[in-house]
C-alpha positions in Angstrom: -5.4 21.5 -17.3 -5.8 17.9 -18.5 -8.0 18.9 -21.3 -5.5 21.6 -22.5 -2.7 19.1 -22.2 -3.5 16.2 -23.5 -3.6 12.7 -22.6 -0.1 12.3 -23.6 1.4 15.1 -21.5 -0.2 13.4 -18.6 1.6 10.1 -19.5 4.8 12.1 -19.3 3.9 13.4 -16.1 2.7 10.1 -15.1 6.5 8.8 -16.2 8.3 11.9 -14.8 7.1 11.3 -11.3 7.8 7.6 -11.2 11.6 8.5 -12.3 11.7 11.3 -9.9 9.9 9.2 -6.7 12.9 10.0 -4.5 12.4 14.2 -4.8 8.9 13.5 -3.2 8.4 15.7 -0.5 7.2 13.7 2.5 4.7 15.7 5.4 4.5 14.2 8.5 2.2 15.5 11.3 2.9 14.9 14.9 -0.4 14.8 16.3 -2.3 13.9 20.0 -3.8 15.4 22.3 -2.9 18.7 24.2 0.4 18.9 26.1 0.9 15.3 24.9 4.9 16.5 24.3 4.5 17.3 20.6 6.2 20.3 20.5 8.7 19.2 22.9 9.2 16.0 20.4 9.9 18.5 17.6 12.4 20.5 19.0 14.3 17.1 20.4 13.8 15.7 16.9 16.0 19.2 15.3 18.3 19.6 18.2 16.8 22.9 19.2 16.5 24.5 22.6 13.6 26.9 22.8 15.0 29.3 25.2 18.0 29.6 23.3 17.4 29.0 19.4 15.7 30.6 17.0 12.3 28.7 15.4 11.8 26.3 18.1 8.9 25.0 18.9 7.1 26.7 22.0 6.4 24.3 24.3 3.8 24.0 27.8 1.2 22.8 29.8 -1.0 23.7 28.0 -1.8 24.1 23.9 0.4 26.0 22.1 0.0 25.6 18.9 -3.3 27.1 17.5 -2.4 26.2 13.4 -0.1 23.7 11.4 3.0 24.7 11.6 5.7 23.0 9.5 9.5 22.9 10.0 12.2 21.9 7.7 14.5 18.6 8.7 18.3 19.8 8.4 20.2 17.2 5.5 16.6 16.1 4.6 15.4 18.7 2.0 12.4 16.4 1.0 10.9 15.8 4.9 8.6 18.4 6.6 7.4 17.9 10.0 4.6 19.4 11.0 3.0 20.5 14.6 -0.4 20.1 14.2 -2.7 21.4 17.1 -3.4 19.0 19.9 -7.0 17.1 20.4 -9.0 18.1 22.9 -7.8 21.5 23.2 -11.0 24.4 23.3 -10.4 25.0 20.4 -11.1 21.5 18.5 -13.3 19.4 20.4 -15.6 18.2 17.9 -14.0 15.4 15.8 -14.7 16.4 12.5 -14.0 19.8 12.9 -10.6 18.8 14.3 -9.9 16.7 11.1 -11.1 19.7 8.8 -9.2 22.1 10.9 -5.8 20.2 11.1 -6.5 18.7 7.3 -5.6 15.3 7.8 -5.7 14.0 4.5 -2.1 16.5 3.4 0.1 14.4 6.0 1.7 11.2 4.1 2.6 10.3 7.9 2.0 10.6 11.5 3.6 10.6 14.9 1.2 10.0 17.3 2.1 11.3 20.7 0.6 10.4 23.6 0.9 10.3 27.5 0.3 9.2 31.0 -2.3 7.0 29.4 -4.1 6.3 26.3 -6.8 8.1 26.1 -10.3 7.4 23.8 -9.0 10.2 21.4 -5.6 8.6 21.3 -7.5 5.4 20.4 -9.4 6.9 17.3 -6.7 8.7 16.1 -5.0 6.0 15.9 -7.8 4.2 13.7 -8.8 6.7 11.6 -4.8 7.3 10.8 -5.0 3.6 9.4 -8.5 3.7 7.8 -6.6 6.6 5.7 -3.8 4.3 4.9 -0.8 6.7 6.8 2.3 5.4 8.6 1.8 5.7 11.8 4.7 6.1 14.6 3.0 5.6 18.1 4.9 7.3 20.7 4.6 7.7 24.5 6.2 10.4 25.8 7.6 11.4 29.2 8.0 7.5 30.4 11.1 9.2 31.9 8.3 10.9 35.1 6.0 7.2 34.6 9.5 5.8 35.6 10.0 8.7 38.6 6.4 7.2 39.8 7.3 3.9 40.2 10.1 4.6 42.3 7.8 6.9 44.5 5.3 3.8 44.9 7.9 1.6 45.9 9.2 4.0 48.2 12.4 2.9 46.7 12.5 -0.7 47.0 13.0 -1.2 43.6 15.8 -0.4 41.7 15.8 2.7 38.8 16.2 -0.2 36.2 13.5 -2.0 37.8 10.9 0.7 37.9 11.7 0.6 34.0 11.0 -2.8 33.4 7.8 -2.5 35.1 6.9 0.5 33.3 7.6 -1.2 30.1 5.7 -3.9 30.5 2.5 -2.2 31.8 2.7 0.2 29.0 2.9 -2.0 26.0 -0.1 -4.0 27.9 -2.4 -1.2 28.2 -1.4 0.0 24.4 -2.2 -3.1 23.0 -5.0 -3.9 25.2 -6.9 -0.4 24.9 -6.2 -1.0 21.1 -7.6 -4.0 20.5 -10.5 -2.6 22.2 -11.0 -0.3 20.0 -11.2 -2.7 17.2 -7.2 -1.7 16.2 -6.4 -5.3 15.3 -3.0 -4.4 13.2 0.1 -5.2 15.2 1.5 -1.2 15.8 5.2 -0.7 17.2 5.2 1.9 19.5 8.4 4.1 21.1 8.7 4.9 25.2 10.7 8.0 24.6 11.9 11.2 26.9 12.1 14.6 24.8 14.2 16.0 27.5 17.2 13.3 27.2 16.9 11.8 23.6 20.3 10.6 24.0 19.0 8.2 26.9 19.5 4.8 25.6 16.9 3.5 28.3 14.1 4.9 25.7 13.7 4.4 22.1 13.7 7.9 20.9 17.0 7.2 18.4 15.3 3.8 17.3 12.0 6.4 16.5 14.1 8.7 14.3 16.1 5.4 12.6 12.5 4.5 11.9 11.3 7.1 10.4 14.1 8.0 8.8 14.4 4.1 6.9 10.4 4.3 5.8 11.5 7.4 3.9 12.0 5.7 0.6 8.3 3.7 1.4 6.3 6.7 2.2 7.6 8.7 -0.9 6.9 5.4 -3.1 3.9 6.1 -1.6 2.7 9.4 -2.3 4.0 9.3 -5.9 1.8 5.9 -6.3 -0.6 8.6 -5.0 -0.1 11.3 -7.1 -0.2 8.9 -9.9 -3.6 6.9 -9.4 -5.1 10.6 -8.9 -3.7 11.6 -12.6 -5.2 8.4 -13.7 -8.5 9.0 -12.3 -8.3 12.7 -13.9 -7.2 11.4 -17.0 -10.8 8.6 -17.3 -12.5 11.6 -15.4 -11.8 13.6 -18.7 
């Protein structure tokens, strides 16, 4: 293509896509491991029930999704997001063949979705997410039943908001903690959501979509800047 082109229709194409940086479609992947709540994160995120709307997510247990599956945001024309399938289910156990299989180098971003604990895969997700230079959103879902927990430990000694505090605190210790153990030495923002009641104020689930929504502009700066040093390297490559 390049050599039936020319070197100066790549330099228009170079200049089209740095007018044009705000039509850039941007893929993000919500990724973790199995029954981690990404499905469940997805349909919150549209406003969809699955027992009741068409092209929800399907949600359990267990793994559900066996492939990529990609849904489109409603008023966002340029964002996809995209339920990838969960590490650690039988089906991708080996690391490399989870990376091949999910093709982690198509997502501009990633939601990484975790729960109960952070577990080693969570941990090198997480890494090899940033060695790839991705925005990464890390989210622990279902806080809302961590919360429940507390309250059954203190046989109800402690108040609901409380439990909450507590949870809070010893979940942003072990995240950073089991991070930095891991040789994670960025400072990463992370979300304590529950998909079931995104409306809860308690939990940051609208602060996560205010985020991601606000490093829309970045990311598609980003994947045009991209687009364009891969032209460049075509065009010397020539």
């Amino acid at each position: 293509m390049l050599l039936r082109d020319g070197p100066e229709r790549l330099e228009e194409k170079i200049k089209a896509q740095l007018n044009g940086w705000r039509s850039a479609t941007v893929n993000i992947a919500i990724i973790g491991k199995s029954g981690s709540g990404k499905s469940s994160f997805i349909n919150a995120f549209l406003g969809l029930d699955e027992d009741l709307d068409e092209g929800a997510a399907e949600t359990g247990c267990t793994e559900t999704t066996m492939e990529p599956t990609h849904y489109l945001v409603p008023n966002k024309p340029n964002l996809k997001l995209w339920d990838v399938p969960g590490i650690g289910g039988v089906k991708h156990q080996d690391r490399d063949n989870y990376l091949e299989k999910i093709k982690l180098e198509t997502y501009d971003g990633f939601i990484l979705m975790t729960s109960k604990r952070l577990y080693e895969e969570d941990c090198w997700l997480a890494k090899t997410i940033h060695l790839a230079s991705r925005s990464l959103f890390l989210v622990r879902s279902k806080v809302d039943e961590d919360v429940s927990a507390y309250k059954r430990k203190f046989k109800n000694r402690k108040s609901y908001a409380e439990c909450l505090k507590l949870v809070k605190e010893a979940i942003s210790k072990e995240l950073t903690e089991n991070l930095a153990q891991e040789g994670f030495v960025r400072d990463q923002k992370f979300y304590l959501i529950d998909n079931l009641e995104p409306e809860n104020t308690d939990f940051d689930f609208q602060m996560l979509l205010e985020d991601i929504l606000a490093s829309l502009n970045d990311i598609q700066r980003e994947v045009v800047a991209f687009n364009i040093k891969t032209c460049k390297q075509s065009k010397h490559q020539a």
